[in-house]
FIPA-372598 format. One line per field, with one value per residue: residue number from 1; residue in one letter; x, y, z of N, C-alpha, C, O in turn. Coordinates in steps of 0.05 Angstrom, whole numbers. Layout:
pos = c(NUM|...)
code = c(A|...)
n_xx = c(X|...)
n_yy = c(Y|...)
n_zz = c(Z|...)
ca_xx = c(X|...)
ca_yy = c(Y|...)
ca_zz = c(Z|...)
c_xx = c(X|...)
c_yy = c(Y|...)
c_zz = c(Z|...)
o_xx = c(X|...)
o_yy = c(Y|...)
o_zz = c(Z|...)
! end
This chain:
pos = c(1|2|3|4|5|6|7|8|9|10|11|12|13|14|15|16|17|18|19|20|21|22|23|24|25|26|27|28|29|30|31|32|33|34|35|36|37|38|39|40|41|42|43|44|45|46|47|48|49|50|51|52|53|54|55|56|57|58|59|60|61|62|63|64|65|66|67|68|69|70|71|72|73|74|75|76|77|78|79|80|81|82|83|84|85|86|87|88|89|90|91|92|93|94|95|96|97|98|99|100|101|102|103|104|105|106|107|108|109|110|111|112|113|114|115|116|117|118|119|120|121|122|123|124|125|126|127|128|129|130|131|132|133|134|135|136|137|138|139|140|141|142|143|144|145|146|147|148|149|150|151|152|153|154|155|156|157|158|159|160|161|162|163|164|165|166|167|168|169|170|171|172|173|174|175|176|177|178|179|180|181|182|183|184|185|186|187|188|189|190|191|192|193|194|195|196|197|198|199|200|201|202|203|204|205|206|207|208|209|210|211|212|213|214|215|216|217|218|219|220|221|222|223|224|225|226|227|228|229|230|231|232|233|234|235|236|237|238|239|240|241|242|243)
code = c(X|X|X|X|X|X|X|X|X|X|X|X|X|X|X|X|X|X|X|X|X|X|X|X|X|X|X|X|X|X|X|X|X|X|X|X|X|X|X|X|X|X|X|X|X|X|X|X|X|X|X|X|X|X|X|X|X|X|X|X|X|X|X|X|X|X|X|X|X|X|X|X|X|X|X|X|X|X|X|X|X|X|X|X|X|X|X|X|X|X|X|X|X|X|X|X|X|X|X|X|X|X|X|X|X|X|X|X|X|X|X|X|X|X|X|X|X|X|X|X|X|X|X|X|X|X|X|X|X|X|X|X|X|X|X|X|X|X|X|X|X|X|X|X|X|X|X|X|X|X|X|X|X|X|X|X|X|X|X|X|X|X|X|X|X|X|X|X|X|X|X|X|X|X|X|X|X|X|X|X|X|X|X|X|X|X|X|X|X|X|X|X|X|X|X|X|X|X|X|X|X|X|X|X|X|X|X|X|X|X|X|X|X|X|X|X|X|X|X|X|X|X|X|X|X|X|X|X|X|X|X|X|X|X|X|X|X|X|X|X|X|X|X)
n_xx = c(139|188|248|299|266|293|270|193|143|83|21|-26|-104|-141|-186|-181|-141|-114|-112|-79|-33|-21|-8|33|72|70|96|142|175|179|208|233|262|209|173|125|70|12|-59|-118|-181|-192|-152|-114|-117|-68|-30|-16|12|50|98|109|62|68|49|-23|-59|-130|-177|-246|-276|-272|-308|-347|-338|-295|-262|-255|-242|-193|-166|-175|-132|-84|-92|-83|-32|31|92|24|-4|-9|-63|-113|-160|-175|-204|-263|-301|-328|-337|-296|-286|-293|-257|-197|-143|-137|-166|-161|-159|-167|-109|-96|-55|17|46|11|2|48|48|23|30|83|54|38|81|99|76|111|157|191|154|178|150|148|117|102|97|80|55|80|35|0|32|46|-3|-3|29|14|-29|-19|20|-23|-30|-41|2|72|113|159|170|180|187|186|190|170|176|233|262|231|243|303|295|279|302|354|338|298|244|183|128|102|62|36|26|-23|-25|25|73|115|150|106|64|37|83|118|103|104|161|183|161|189|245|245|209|177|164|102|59|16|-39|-48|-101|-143|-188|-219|-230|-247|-217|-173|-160|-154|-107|-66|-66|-56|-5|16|-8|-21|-67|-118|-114|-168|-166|-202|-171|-169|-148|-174|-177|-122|-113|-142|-110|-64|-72|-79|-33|-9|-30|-77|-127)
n_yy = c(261|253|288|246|199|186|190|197|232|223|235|238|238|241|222|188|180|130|92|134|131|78|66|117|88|47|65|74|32|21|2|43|113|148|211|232|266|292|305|344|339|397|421|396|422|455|438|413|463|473|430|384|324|254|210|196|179|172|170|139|155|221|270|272|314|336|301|297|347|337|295|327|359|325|297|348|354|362|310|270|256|192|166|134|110|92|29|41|5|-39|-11|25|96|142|180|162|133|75|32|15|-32|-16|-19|-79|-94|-70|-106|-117|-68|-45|-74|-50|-1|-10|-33|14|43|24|37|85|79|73|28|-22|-40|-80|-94|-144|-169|-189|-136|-86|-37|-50|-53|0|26|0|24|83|77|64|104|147|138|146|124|109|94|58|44|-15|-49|-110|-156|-209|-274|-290|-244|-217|-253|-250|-196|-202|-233|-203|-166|-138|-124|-115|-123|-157|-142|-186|-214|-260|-289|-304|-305|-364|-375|-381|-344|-369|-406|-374|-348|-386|-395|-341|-341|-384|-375|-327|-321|-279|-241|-204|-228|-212|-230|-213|-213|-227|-263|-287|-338|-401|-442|-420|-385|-419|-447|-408|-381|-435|-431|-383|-339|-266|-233|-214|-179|-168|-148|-92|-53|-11|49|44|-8|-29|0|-24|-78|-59|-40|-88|-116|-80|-98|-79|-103)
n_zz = c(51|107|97|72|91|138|189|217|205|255|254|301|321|371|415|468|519|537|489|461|484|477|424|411|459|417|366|377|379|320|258|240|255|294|301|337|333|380|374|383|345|320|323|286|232|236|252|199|176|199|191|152|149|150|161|183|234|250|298|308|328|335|316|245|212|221|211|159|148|169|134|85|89|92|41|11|13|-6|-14|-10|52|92|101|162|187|250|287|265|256|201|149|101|103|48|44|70|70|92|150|208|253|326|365|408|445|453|422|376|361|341|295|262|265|230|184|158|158|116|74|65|43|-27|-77|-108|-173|-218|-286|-325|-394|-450|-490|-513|-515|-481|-436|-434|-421|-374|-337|-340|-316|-263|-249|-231|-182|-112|-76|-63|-119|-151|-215|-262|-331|-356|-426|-420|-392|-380|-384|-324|-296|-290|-269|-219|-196|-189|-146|-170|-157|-117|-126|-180|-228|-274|-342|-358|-406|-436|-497|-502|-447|-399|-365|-314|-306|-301|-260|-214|-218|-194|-156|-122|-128|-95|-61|-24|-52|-89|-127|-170|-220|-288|-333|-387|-386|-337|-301|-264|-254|-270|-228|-185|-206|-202|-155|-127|-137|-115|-126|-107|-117|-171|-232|-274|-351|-374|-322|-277|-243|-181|-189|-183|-134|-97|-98|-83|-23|-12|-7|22|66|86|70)
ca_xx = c(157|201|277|301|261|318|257|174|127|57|-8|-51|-113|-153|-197|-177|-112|-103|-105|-66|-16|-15|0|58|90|81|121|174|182|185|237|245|251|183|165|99|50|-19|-72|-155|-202|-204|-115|-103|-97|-54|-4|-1|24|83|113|98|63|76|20|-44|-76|-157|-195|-276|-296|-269|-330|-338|-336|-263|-242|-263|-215|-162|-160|-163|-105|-73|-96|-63|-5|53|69|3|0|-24|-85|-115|-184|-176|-239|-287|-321|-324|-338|-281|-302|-288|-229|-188|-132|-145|-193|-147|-175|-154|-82|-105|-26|37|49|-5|4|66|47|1|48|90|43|38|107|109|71|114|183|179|145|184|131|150|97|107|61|93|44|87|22|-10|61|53|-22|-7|43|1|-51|3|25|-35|-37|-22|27|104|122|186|153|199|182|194|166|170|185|259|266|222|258|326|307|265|324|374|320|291|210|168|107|102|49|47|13|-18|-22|51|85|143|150|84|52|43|109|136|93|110|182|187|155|217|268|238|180|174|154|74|55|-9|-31|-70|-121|-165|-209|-222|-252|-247|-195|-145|-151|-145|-83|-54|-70|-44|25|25|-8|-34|-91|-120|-134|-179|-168|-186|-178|-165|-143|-182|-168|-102|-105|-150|-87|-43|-85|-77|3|8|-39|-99|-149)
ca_yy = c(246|277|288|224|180|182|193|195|248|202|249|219|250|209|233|167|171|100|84|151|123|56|81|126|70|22|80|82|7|19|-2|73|138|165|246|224|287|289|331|336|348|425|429|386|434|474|412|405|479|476|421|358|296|229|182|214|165|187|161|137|176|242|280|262|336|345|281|303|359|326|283|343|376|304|295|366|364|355|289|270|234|165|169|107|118|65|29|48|-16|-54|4|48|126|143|197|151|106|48|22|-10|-45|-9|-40|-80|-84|-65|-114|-113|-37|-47|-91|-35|19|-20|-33|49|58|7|56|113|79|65|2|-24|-51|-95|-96|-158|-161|-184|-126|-60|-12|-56|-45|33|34|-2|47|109|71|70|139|161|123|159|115|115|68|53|15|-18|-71|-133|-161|-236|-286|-296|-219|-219|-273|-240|-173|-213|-247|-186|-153|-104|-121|-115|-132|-166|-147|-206|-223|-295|-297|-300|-332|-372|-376|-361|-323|-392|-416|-352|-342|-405|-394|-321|-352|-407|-353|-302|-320|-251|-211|-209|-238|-202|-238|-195|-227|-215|-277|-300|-363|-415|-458|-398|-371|-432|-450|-388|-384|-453|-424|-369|-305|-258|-221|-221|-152|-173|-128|-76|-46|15|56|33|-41|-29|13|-49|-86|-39|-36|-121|-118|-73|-111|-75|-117)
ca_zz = c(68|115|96|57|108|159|209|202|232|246|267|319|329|390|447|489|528|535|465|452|495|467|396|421|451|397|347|384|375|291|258|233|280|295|305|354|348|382|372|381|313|319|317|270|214|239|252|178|166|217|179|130|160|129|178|197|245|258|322|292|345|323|297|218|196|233|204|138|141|171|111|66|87|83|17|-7|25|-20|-26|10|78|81|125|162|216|265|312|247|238|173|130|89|101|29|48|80|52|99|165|222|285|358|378|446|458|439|397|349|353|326|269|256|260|204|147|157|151|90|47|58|24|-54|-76|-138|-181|-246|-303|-338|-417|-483|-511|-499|-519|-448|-408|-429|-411|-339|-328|-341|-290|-236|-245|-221|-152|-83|-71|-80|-138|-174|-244|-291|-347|-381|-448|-428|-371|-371|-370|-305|-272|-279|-255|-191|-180|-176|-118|-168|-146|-89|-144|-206|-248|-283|-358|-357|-435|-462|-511|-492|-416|-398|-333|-291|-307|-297|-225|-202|-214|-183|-124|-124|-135|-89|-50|-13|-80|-88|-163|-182|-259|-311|-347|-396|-380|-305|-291|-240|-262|-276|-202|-168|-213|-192|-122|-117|-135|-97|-134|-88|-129|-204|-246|-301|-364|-375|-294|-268|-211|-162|-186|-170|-98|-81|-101|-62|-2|3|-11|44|97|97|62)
c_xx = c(176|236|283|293|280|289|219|159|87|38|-28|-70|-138|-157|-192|-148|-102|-95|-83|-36|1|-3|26|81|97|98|142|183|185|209|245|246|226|179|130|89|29|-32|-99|-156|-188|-165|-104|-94|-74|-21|10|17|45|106|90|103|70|60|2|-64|-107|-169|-224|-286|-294|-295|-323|-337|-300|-240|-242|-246|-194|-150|-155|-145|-79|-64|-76|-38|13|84|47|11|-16|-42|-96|-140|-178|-205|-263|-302|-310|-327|-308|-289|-283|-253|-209|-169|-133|-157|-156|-152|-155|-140|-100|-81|-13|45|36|0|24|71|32|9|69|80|40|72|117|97|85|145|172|182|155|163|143|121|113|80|85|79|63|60|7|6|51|18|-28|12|27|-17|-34|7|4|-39|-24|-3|52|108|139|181|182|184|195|175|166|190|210|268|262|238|288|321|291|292|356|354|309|260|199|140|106|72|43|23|5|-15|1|53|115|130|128|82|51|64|124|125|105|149|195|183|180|235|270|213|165|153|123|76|27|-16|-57|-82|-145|-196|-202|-239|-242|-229|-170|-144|-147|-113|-61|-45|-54|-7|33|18|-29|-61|-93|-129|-138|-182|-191|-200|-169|-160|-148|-180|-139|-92|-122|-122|-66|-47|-75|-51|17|-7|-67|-131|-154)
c_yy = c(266|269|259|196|164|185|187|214|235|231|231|238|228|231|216|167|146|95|106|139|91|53|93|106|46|37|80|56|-3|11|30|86|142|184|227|248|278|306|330|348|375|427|424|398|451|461|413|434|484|459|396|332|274|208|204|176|176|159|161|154|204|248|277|287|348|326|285|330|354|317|302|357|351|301|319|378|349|344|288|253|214|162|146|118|85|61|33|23|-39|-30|22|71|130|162|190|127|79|49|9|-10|-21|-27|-49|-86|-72|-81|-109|-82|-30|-54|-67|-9|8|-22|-3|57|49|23|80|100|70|40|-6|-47|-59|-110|-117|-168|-155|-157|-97|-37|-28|-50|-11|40|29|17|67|102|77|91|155|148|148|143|112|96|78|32|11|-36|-90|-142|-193|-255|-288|-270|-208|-231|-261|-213|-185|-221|-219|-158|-128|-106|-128|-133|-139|-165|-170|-209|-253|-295|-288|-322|-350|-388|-372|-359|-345|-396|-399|-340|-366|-403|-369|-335|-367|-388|-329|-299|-297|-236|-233|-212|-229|-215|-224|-220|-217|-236|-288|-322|-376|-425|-442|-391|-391|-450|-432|-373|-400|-447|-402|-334|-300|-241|-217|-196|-168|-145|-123|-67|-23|29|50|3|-42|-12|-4|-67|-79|-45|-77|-127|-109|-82|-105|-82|-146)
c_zz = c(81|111|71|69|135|188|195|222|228|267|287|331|344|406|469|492|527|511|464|457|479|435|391|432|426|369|359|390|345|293|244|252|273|301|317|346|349|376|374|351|304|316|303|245|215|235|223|163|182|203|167|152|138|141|186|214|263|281|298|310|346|305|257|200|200|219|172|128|151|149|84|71|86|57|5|0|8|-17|-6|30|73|112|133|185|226|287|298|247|209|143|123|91|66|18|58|64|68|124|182|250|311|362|398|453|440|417|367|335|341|296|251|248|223|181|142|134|123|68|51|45|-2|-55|-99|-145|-216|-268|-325|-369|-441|-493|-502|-494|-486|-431|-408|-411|-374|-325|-323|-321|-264|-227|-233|-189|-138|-76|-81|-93|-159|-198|-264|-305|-353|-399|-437|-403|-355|-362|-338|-290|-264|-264|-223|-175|-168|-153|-136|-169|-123|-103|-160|-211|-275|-312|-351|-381|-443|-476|-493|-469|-405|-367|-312|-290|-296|-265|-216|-194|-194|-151|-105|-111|-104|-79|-31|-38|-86|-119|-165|-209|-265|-326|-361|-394|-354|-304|-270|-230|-264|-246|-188|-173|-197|-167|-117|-115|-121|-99|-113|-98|-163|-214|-278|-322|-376|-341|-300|-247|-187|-154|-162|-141|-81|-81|-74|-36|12|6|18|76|106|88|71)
o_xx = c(181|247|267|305|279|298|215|160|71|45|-42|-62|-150|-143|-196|-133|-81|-71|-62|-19|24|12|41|103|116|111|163|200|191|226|269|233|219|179|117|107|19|-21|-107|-140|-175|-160|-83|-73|-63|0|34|32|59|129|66|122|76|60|10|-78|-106|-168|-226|-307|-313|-301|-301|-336|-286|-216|-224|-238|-174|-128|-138|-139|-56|-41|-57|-27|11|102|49|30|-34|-35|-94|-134|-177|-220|-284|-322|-289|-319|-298|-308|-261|-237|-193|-178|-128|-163|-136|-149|-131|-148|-117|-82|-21|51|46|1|23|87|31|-1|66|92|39|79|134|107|74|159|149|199|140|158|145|108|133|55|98|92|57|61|4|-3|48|16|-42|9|24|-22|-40|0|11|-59|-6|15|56|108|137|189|197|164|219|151|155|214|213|280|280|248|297|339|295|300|370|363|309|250|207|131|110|58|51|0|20|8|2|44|129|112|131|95|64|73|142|139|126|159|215|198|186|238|291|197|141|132|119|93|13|3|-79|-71|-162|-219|-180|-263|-227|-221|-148|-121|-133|-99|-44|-26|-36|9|57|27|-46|-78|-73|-150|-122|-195|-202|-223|-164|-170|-130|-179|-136|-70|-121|-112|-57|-29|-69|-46|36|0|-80|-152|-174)
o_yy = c(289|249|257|175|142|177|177|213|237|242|212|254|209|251|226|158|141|93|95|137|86|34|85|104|33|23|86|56|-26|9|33|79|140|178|211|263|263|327|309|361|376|441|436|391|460|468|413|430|503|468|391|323|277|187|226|158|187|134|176|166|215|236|280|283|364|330|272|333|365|326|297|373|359|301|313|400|325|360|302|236|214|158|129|137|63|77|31|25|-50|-36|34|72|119|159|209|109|59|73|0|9|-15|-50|-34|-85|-64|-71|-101|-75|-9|-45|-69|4|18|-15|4|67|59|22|99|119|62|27|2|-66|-43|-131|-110|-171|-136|-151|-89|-22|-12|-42|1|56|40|23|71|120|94|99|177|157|164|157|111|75|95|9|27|-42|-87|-139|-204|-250|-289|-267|-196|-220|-261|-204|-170|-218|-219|-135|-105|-88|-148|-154|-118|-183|-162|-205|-269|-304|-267|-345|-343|-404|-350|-371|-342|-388|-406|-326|-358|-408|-374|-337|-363|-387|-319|-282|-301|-223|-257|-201|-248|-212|-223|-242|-203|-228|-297|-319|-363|-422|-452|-391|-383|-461|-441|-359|-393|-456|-401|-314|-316|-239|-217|-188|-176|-125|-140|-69|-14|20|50|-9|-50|-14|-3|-68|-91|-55|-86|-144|-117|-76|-116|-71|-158)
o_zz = c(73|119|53|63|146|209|173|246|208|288|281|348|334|412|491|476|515|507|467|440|473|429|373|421|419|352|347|407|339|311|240|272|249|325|303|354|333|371|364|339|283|297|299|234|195|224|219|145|176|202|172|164|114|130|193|203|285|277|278|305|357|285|246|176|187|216|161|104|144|142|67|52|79|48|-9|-3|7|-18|14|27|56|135|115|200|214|298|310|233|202|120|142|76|64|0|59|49|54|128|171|266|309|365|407|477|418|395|346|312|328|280|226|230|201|160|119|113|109|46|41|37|-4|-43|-118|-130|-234|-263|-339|-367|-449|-513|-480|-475|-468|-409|-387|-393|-357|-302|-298|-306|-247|-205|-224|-177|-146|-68|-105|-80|-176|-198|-276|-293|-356|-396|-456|-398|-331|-341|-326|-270|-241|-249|-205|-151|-148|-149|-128|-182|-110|-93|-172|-203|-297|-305|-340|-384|-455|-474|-474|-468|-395|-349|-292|-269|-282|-250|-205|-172|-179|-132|-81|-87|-95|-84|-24|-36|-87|-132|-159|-225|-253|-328|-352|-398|-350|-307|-255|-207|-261|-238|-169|-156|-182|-161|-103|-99|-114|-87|-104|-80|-177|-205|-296|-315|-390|-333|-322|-227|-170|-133|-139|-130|-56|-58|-55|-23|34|23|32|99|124|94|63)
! end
């Protein structure tokens, strides 16, 4: 990131002016400052040794060997940039942290610009799970994400609900099996409280009846235990818009 996010420097690498154009103005309609640079395939690394990006936006029509090191100098740039190919289709290229359609205005290009900018501030994420040795293991899963996350815990519903209620989650990891208070009771209420913050519920059994409970209240996705990194950057990926 650049500085303490007082600004953001986004990469756009595009052979089509129009779009190029269209992109450019819709950053400078963020709600953050934007640092605009352009660049073709063949310049782009050089971009990243002048200073630290924090957006890399890739054209599909950028040859897939150029886009392939764009992304790796993305990837090892310390922290990494959050890379996105736009106009690809329905497929994920595997180097890529998300897929997003060609703006056809400003507006959309805007909306588009935003879920960008939403992965580069920290995402406070609350791991809720009477079991502590499961709180410490979804921690250690987290820690390894590319993305910025502020994790705290609770053992048990009421804990959850007060720290939801003084603004300290963006996410609730949520247990469904507690004692007490349990994970519906305790989604349903967050939702009440605080209907902004995404309720994810852990589960070690998924069936039919549990996700349409859950749904009905307002949770936004289910990790059946035991998941793993990729569970959760599927997770990630829907929180911030691009699934």
């Amino acid at each position: 990131m650049s500085g303490d996010l007082i600004s953001l420097r986004v990469l756009l690498v595009s052979a089509d002016r129009p779009t190029s154009d269209l992109w450019r103005q819709s950053a400078a309609l963020a709600s953050v400052p934007i640092e605009f640079v352009e660049c073709d395939g063949g310049e782009a690394p050089s971009v990243f040794e002048r200073a630290p990006i924090d957006i890399v936006l890739i054209d599909s029509q950028i040859a897939g060997d150029q886009r392939e090191v764009i992304c790796k100098c993305a990837r090892e740039q310390k922290p990494a940039a959050f890379t996105a190919i736009f106009d690809a289709g329905a497929a994920k290229p595997v180097y890529v942290d998300a897929t997003l359609p060609k703006p056809a205005d400003l507006e959309e290009g805007r909306g588009l610009i935003e879920r960008c900018v939403k992965t580069r501030f920290p995402t406070r994420v609350l791991i809720v799970d009477d079991s502590a040795t499961m709180r410490n293991i979804v921690r250690k899963i987290l820690s390894a994400s590319r993305h910025l996350l502020e994790v705290s815990e609770a053992a048990e519903g009421i804990a959850a609900l007060n720290a939801v209620s003084s603004g300290k989650a963006d996410i609730v990891l949520l247990d469904y099996n507690m004692p007490g208070f349990t994970g519906i009771e305790t989604l349903a209420e967050i939702k009440r409280v605080a209907p902004k913050v995404a309720v994810v519920m852990m589960t070690s059994t998924l069936d039919d009846a549990l996700v349409h409970r859950a749904q009905t209240q307002g949770a936004l996705a289910f990790l059946k235990k035991p998941f793993y990194l990729a569970d959760i950057e599927t997770v990630l990926r829907k929180y911030f818009g691009f699934d």
